[in-house]
mmCIF file as gemmi writes it, N, C-alpha and C atoms, coordinates in Angstrom:
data_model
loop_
_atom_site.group_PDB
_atom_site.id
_atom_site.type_symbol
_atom_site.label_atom_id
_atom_site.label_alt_id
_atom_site.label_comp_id
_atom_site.label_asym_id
_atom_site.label_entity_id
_atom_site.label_seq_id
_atom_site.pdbx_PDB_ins_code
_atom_site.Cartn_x
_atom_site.Cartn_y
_atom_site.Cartn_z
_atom_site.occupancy
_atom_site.B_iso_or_equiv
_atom_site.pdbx_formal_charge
_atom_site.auth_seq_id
_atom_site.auth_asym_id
_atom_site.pdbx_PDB_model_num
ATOM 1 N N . UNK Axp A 1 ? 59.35 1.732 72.725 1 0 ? 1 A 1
ATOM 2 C CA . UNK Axp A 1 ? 58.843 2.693 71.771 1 0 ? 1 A 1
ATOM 3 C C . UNK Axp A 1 ? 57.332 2.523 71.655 1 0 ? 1 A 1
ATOM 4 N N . UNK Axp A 2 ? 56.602 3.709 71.605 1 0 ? 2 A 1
ATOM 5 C CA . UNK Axp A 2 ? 55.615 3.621 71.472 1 0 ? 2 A 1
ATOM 6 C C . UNK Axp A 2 ? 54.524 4.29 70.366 1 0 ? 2 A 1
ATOM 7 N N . UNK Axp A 3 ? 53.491 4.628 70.046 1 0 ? 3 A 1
ATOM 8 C CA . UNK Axp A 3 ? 52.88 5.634 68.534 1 0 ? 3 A 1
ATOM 9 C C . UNK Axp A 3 ? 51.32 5.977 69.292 1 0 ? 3 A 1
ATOM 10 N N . UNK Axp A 4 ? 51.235 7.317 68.94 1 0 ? 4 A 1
ATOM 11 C CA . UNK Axp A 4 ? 49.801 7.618 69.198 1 0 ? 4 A 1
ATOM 12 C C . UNK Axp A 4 ? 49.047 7.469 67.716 1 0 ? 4 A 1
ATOM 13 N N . UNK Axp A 5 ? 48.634 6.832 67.334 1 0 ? 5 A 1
ATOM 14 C CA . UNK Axp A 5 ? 47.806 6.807 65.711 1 0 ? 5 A 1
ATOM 15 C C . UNK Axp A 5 ? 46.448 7.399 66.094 1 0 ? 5 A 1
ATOM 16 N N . UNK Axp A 6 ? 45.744 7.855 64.744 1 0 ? 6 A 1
ATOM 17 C CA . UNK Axp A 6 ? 44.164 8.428 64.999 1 0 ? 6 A 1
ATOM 18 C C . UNK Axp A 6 ? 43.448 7.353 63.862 1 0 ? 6 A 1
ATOM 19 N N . UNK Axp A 7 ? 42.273 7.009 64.13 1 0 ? 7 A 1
ATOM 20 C CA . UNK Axp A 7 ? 41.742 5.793 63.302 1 0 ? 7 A 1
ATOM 21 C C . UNK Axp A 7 ? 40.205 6.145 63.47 1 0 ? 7 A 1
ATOM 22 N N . UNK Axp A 8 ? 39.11 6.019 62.862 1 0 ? 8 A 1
ATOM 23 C CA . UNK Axp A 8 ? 38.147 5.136 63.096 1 0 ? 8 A 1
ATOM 24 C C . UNK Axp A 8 ? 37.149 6.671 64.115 1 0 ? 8 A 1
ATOM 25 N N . UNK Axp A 9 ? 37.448 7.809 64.106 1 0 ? 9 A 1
ATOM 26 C CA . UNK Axp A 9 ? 37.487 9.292 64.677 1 0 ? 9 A 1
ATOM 27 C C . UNK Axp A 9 ? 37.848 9.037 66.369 1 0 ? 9 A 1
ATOM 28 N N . UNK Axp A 10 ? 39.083 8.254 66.318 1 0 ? 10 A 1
ATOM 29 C CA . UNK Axp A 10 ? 39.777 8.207 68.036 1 0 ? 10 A 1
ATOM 30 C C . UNK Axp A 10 ? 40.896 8.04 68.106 1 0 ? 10 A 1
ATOM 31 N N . UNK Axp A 11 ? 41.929 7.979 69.019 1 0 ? 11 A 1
ATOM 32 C CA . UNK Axp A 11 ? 43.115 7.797 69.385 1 0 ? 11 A 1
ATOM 33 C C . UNK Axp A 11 ? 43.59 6.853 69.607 1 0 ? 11 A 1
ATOM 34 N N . UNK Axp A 12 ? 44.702 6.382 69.442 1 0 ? 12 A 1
ATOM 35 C CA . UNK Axp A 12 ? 44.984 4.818 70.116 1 0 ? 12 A 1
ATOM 36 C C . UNK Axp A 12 ? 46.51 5.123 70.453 1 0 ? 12 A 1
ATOM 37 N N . UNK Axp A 13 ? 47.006 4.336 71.35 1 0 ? 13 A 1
ATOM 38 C CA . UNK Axp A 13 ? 48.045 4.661 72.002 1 0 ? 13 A 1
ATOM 39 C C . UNK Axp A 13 ? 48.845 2.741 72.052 1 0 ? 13 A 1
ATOM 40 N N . UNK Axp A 14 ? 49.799 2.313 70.832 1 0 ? 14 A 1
ATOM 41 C CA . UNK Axp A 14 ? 49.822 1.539 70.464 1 0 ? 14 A 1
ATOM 42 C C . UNK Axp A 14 ? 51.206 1.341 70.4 1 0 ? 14 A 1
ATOM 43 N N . UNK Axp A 15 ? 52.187 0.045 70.758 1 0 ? 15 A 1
ATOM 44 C CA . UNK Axp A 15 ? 53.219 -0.535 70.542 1 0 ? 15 A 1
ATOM 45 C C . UNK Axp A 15 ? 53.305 -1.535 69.742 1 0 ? 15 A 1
ATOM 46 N N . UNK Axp A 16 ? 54.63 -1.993 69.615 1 0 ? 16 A 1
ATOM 47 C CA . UNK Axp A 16 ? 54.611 -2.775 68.772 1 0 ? 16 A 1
ATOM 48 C C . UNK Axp A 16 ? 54.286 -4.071 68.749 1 0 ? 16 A 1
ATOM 49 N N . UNK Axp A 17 ? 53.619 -4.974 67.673 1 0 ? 17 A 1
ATOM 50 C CA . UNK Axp A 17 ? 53.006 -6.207 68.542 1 0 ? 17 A 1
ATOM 51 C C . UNK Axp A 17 ? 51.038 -6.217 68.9 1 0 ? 17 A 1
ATOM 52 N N . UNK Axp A 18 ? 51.154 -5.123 69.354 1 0 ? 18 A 1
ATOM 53 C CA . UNK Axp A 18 ? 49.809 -4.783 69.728 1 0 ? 18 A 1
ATOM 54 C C . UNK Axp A 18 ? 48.65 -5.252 68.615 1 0 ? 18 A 1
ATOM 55 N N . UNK Axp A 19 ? 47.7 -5.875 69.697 1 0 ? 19 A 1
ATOM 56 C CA . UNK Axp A 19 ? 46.552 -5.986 68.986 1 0 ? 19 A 1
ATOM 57 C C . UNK Axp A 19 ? 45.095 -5.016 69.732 1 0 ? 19 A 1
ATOM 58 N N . UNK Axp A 20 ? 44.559 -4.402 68.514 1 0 ? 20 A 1
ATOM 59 C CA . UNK Axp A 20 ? 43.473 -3.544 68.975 1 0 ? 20 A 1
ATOM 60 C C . UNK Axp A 20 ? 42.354 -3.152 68.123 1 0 ? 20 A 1
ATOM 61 N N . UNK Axp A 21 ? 41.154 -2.76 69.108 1 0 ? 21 A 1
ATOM 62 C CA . UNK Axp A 21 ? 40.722 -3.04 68.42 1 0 ? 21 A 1
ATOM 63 C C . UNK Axp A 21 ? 39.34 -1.649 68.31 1 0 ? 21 A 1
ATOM 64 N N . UNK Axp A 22 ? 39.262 -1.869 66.491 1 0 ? 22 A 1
ATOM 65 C CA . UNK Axp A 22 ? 39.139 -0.546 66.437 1 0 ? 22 A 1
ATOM 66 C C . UNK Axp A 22 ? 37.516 -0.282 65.866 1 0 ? 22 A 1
ATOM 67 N N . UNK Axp A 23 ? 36.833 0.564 66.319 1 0 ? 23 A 1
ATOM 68 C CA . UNK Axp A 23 ? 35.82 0.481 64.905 1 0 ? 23 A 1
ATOM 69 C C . UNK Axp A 23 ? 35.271 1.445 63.836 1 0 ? 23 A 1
ATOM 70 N N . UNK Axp A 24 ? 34.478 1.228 62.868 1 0 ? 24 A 1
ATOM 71 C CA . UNK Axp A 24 ? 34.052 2.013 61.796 1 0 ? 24 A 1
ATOM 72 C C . UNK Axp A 24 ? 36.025 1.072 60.819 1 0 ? 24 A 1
ATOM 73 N N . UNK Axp A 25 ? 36.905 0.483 60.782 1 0 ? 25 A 1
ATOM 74 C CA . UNK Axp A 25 ? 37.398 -0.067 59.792 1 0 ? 25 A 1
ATOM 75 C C . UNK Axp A 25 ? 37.085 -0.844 59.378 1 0 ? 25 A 1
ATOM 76 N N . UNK Axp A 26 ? 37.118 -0.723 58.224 1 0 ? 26 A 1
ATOM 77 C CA . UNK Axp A 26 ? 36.835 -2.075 56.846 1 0 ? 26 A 1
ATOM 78 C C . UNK Axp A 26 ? 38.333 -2.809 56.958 1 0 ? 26 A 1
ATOM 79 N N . UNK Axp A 27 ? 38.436 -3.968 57.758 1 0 ? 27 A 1
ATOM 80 C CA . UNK Axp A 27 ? 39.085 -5.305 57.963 1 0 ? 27 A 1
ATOM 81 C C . UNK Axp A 27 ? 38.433 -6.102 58.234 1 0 ? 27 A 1
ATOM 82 N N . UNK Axp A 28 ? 38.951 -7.491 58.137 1 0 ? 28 A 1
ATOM 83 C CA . UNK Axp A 28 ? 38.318 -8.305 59.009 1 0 ? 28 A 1
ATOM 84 C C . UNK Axp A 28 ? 39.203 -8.994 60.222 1 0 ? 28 A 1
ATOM 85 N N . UNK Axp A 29 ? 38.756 -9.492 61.065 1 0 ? 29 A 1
ATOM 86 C CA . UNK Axp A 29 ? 39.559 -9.982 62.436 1 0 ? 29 A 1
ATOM 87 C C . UNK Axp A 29 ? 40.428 -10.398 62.206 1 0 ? 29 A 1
ATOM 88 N N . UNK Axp A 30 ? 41.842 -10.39 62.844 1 0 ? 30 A 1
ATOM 89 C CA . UNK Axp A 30 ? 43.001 -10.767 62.741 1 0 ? 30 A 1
ATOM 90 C C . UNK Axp A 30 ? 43.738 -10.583 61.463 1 0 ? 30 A 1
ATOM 91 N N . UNK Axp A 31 ? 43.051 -9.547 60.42 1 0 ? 31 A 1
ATOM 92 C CA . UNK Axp A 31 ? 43.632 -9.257 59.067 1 0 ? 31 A 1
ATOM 93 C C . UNK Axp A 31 ? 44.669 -8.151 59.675 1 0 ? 31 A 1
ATOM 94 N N . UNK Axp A 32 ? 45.976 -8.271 59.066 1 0 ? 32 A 1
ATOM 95 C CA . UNK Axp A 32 ? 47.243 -7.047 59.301 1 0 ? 32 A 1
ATOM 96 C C . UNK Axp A 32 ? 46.127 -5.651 58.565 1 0 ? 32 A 1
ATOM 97 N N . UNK Axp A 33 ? 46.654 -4.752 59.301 1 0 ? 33 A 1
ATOM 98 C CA . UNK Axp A 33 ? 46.555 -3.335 58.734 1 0 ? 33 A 1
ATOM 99 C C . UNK Axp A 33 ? 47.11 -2.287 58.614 1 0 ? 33 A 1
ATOM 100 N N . UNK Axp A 34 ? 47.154 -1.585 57.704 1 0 ? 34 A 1
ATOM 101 C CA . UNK Axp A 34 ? 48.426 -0.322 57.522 1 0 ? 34 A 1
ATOM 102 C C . UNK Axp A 34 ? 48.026 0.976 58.567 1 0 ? 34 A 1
ATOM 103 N N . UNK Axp A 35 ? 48.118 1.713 59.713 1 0 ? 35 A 1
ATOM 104 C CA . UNK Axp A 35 ? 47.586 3.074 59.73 1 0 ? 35 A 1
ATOM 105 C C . UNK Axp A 35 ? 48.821 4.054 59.596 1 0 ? 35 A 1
ATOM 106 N N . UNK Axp A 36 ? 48.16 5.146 58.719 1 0 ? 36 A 1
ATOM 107 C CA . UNK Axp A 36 ? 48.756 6.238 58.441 1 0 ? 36 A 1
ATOM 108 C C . UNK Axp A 36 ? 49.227 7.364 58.745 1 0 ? 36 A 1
ATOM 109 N N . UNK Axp A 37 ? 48.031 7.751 60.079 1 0 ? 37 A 1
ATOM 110 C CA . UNK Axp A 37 ? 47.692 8.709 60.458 1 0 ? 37 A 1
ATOM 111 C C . UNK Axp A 37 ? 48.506 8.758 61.807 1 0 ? 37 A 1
ATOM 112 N N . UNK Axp A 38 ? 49.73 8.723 62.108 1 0 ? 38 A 1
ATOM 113 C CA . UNK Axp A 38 ? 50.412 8.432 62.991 1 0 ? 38 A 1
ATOM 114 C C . UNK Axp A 38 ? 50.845 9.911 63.836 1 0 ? 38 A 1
ATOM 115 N N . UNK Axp A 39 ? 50.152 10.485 64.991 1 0 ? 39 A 1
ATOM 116 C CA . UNK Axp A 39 ? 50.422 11.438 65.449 1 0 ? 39 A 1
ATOM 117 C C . UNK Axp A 39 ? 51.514 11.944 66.356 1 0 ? 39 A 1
ATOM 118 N N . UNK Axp A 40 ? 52.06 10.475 66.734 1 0 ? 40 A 1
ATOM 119 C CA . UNK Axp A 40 ? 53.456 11.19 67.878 1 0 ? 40 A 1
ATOM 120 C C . UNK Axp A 40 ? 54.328 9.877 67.822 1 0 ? 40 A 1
ATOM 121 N N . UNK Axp A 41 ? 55.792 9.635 67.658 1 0 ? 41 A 1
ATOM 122 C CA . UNK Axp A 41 ? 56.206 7.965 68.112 1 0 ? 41 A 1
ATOM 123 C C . UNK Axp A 41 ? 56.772 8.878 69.438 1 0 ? 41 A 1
ATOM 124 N N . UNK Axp A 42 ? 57.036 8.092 69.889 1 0 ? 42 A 1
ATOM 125 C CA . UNK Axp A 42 ? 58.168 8.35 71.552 1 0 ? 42 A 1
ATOM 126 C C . UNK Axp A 42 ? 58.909 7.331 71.883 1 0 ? 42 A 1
ATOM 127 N N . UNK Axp A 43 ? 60.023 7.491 72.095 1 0 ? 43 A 1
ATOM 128 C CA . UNK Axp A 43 ? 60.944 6.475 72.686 1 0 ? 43 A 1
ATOM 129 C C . UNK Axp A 43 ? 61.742 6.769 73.861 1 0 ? 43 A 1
ATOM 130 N N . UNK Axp A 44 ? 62.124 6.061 74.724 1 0 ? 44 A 1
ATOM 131 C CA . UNK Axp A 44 ? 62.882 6.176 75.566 1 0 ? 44 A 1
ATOM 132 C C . UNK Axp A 44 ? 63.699 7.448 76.432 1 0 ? 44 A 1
ATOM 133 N N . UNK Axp A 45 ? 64.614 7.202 74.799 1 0 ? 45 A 1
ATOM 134 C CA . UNK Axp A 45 ? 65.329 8.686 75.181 1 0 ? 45 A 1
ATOM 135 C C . UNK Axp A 45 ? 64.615 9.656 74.617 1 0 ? 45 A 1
ATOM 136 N N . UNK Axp A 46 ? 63.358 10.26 74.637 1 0 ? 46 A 1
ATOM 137 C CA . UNK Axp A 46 ? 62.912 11.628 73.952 1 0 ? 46 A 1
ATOM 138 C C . UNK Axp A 46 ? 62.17 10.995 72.931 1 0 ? 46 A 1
ATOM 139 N N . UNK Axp A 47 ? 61.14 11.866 72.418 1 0 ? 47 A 1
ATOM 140 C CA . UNK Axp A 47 ? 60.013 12.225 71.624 1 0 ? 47 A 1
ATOM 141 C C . UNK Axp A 47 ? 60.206 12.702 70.332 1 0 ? 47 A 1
ATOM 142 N N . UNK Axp A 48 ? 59.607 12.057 69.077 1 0 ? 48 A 1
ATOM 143 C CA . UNK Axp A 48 ? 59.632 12.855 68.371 1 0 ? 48 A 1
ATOM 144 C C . UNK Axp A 48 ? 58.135 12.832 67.681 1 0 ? 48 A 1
ATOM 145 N N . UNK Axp A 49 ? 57.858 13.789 66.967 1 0 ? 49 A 1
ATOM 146 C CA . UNK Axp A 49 ? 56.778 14.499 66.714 1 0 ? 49 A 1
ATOM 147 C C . UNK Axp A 49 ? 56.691 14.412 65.068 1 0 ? 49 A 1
């Protein structure tokens, strides 16, 4: 399974686990973060939107 999220005015194309890295966010390194803006998940069998 995978998530296209939008962050930071770009795309990221992100699984689970993943570390990345983004900028213009207010975190600091290795701090967990919530994103919201989650534009597509996809899995295996089919897509959802």
């Amino acid at each position: 399974m995978y998530a296209v999220i939008a962050t930071g005015g770009k795309q990221y194309l992100v699984k689970a686990g993943d570390t990345i890295k983004v900028e213009k966010l207010v975190a600091k390194e290795g701090e967990k973060f919530v994103f919201d803006k989650v534009l597509l998940t996809a899995k295996d069998d089919g897509t959802d939107v």
